[in-house]
C-alpha positions as CSV (number, residue, x, y, z in Angstrom):
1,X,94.2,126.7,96.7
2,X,94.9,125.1,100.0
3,X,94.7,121.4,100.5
4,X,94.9,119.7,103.8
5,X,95.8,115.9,103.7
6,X,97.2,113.4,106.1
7,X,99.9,110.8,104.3
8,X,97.4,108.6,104.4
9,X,95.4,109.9,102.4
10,X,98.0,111.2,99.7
11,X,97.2,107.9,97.1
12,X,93.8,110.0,96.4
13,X,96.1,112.6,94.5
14,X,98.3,111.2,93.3
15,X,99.8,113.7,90.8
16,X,99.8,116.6,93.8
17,X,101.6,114.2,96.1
18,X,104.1,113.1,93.2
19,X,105.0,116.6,92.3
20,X,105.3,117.3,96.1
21,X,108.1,114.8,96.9
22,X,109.8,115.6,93.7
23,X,110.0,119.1,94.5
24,X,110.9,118.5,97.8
25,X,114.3,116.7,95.9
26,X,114.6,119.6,93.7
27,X,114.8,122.2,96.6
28,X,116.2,120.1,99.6
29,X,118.8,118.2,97.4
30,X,119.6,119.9,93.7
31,X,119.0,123.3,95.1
32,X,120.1,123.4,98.8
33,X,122.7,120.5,98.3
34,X,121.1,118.4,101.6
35,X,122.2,114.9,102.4
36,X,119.1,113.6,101.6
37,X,117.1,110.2,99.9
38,X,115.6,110.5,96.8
39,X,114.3,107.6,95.4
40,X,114.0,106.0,91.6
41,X,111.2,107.8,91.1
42,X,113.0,111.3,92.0
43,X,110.8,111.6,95.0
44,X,112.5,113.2,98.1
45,X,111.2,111.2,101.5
46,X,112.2,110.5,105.2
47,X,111.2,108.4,107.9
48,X,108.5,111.4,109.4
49,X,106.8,111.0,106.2
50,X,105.5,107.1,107.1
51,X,104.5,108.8,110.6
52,X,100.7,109.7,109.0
53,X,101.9,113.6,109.3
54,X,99.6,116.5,108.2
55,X,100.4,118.2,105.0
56,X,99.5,121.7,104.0
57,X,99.6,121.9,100.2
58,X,99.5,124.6,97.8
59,X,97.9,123.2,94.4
60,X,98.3,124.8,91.6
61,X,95.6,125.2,89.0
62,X,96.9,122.2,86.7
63,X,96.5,120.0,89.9
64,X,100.4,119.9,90.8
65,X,102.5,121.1,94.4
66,X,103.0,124.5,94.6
67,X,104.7,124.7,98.2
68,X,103.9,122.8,100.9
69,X,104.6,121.8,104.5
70,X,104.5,119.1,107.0
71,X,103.3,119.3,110.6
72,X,104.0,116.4,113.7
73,X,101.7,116.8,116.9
74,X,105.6,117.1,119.1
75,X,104.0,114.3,121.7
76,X,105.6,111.9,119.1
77,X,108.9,111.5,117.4
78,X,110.0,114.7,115.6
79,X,113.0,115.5,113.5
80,X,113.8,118.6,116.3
81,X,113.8,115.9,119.3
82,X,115.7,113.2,117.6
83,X,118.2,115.3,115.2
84,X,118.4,119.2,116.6
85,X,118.4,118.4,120.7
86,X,121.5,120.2,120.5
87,X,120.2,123.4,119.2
88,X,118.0,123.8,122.5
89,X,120.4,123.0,124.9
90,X,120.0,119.0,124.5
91,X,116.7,119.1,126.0
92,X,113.3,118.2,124.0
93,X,110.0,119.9,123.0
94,X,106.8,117.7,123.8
95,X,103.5,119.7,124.2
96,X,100.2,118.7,123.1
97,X,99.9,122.3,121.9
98,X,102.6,122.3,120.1
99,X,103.6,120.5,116.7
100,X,106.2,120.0,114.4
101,X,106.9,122.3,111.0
102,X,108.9,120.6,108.9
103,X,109.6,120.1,104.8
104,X,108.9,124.0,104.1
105,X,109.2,123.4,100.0
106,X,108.0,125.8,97.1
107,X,108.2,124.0,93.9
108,X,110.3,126.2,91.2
109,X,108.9,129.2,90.5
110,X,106.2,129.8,92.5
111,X,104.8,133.2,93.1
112,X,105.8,134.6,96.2
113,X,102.7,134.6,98.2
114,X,102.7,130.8,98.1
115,X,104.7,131.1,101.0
116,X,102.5,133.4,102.8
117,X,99.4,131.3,101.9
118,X,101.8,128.1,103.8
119,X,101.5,130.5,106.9
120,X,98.1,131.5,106.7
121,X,96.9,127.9,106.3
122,X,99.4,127.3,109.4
123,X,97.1,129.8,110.9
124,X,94.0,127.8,110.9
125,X,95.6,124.4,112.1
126,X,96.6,126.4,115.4
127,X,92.7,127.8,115.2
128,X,90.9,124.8,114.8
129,X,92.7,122.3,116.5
130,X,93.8,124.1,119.4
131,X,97.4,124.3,118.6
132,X,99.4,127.1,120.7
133,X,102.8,126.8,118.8
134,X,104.5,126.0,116.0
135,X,108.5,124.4,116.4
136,X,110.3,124.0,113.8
137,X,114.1,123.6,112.2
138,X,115.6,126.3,109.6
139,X,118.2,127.7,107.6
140,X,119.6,131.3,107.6
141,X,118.1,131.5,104.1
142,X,114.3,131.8,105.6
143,X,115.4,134.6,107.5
144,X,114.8,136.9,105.0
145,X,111.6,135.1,103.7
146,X,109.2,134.4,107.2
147,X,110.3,138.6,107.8
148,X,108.6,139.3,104.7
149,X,105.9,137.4,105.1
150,X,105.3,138.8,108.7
151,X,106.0,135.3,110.7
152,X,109.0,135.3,112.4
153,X,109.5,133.2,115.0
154,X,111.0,133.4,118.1
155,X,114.6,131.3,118.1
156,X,115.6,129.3,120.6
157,X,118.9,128.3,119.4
158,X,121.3,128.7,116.5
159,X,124.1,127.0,115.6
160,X,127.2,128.1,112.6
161,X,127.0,131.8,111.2
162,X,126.2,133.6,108.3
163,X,124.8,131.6,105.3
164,X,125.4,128.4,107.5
165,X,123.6,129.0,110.5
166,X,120.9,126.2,111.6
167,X,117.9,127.6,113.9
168,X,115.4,126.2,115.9
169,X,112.1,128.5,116.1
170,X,108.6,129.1,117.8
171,X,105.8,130.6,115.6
172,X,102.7,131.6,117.4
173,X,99.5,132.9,116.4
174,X,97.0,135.8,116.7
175,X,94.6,138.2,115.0
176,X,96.9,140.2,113.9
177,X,99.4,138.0,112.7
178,X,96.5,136.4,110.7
179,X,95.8,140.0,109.2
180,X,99.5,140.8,108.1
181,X,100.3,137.3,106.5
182,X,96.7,137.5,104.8
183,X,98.0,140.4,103.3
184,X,101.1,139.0,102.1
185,X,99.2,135.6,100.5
186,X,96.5,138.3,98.7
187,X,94.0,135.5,100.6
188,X,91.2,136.7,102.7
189,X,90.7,134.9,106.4
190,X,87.6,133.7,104.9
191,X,88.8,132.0,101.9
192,X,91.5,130.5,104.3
193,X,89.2,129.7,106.8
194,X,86.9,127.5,104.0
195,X,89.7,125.7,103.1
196,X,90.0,124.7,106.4
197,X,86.5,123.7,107.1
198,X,86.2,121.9,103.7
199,X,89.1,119.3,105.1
200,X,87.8,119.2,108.6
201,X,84.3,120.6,108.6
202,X,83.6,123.4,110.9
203,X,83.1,121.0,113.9
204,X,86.7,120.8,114.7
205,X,87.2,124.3,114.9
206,X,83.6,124.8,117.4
207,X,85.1,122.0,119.7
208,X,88.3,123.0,120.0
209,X,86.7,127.0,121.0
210,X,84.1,125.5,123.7
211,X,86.8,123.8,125.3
C-alpha cells in the first residue's frame, strides 16, 4: 500500500521510516556507489530531508519501505536549483505548479510494479494538489525503467554519455498516463485514489478542482 507522510510526521512509523533511509544507503551508496552520508545507524540522509518534504512510500505487508520517493514544492530550495543548474543551462525551475522528485529508492528486491505504484501515487499528488509538473534529477539507469513503466519525461538536459549520463526531466500528467502506469502497478485509479484521500481526505483534491 501507499503511504503519504511529511518528515514530520515520519517518528509515527518509525520502522517504515528506518527501513526507508537504510535502503536509501543500500541503493544510493552500496549499490550505485554515490558520494553520499550515511549515518551510525546506516541510514542514508541529506539536507532536503530536514526541509519537511513529502514522501510517497511503498509499505510492505510486514510494515517496512518498499520504494519510495521525495517531492519539494520547487518555490523553495531544491537539489536541481542548488546542485544541477548546469544541466538547464544555469538557469532555475521555480513554479508553484511544479515540485521536486527526488530519492527514487526501491528497497532490494521489490517486485517490479513498486515502481509503477511510486508513479501512480505521483499521479494523485499532481491531482489533488494542483500540481502541473514533476522536475526531477536522474541517471541513465532509469531510462530503461520510467519507459517501462509508461512515464518518461521530457529531458531538458543531459550531461556525460552512456551509463554516465546525468538528466534533468519533466513528468506531467493525464488520463491516460494514469491508465498505462495503473496497468503497470496492477493498482486500480480507485485503490490509488483512496490512498490519497485517506492522507489528505477528499477535500484537498475538491478545492484544488473548483479552483
Amino acid at each position: 500500500m501507499i503511504r503519504y507522510i511529511y518528515a514530520d510526521e515520519l517518528h509515527k512509523f518509525p520502522r517504515l521510516a528506518g527501513s526507508m533511509f537504510r535502503d536509501r544507503a543500500a541503493q544510493f551508496r552500496d549499490r550505485q556507489g554515490w558520494d553520499v552520508k550515511v549515518n551510525a545507524a546506516g541510514e542514508e540522509r541529506d539536507e532536503y530531508d530536514d526541509l519537511n518534504p513529502l514522501y510517497v512510500i511503498w509499505e510492505r505487508a510486514d510494515g517496512t519501505h518498499g520504494g519510495s520517493m521525495r517531492f519539494l514544492p520547487t518555490v523553495g530550495r531544491t537539489m536541481v536549483n542548488e546542485h544541477f543548474a548546469s544541466l538547464i543551462g544555469g538557469g532555475t525551475v521555480e513554479s508553484p505548479e511544479i515540485w521536486e522528485c527526488t530519492r527514487f529508492c526501491l528497497a532490494p528486491g521489490a517486485e517490479p510494479r513498486v515502481s509503477a505504484a511510486l508513479m501512480l501515487a505521483g499521479g494523485e499528488i499532481m491531482t489533488g494538489f494542483g500540481v502541473k509538473h514533476f522536475v526531477g534529477v536522474f541517471d541513465a539507469r532509469m531510462v530503461r525503467i520510467y519507459r517501462l513503466i509508461g512515464a518518461a519525461p521530457d529531458i531538458l538536459g543531459t550531461e556525460g554519455a552512456g551509463r554516465e549520463a546525468i538528466s534533468v526531466g519533466l513528468w506531467h500528467f493525464s488520463p491516460r498516463l494514469q491508465m498505462k502506469v495503473a496497468l503497470s502497478a496492477g493498482i486500480s485509479a480507485e485503490l490509488a485514489r483512496s490512498w490519497f484521500e485517506r492522507a489528505f481526505g477528499a477535500s484537498a483534491r475538491r478545492s484544488h478542482a473548483a479552483a
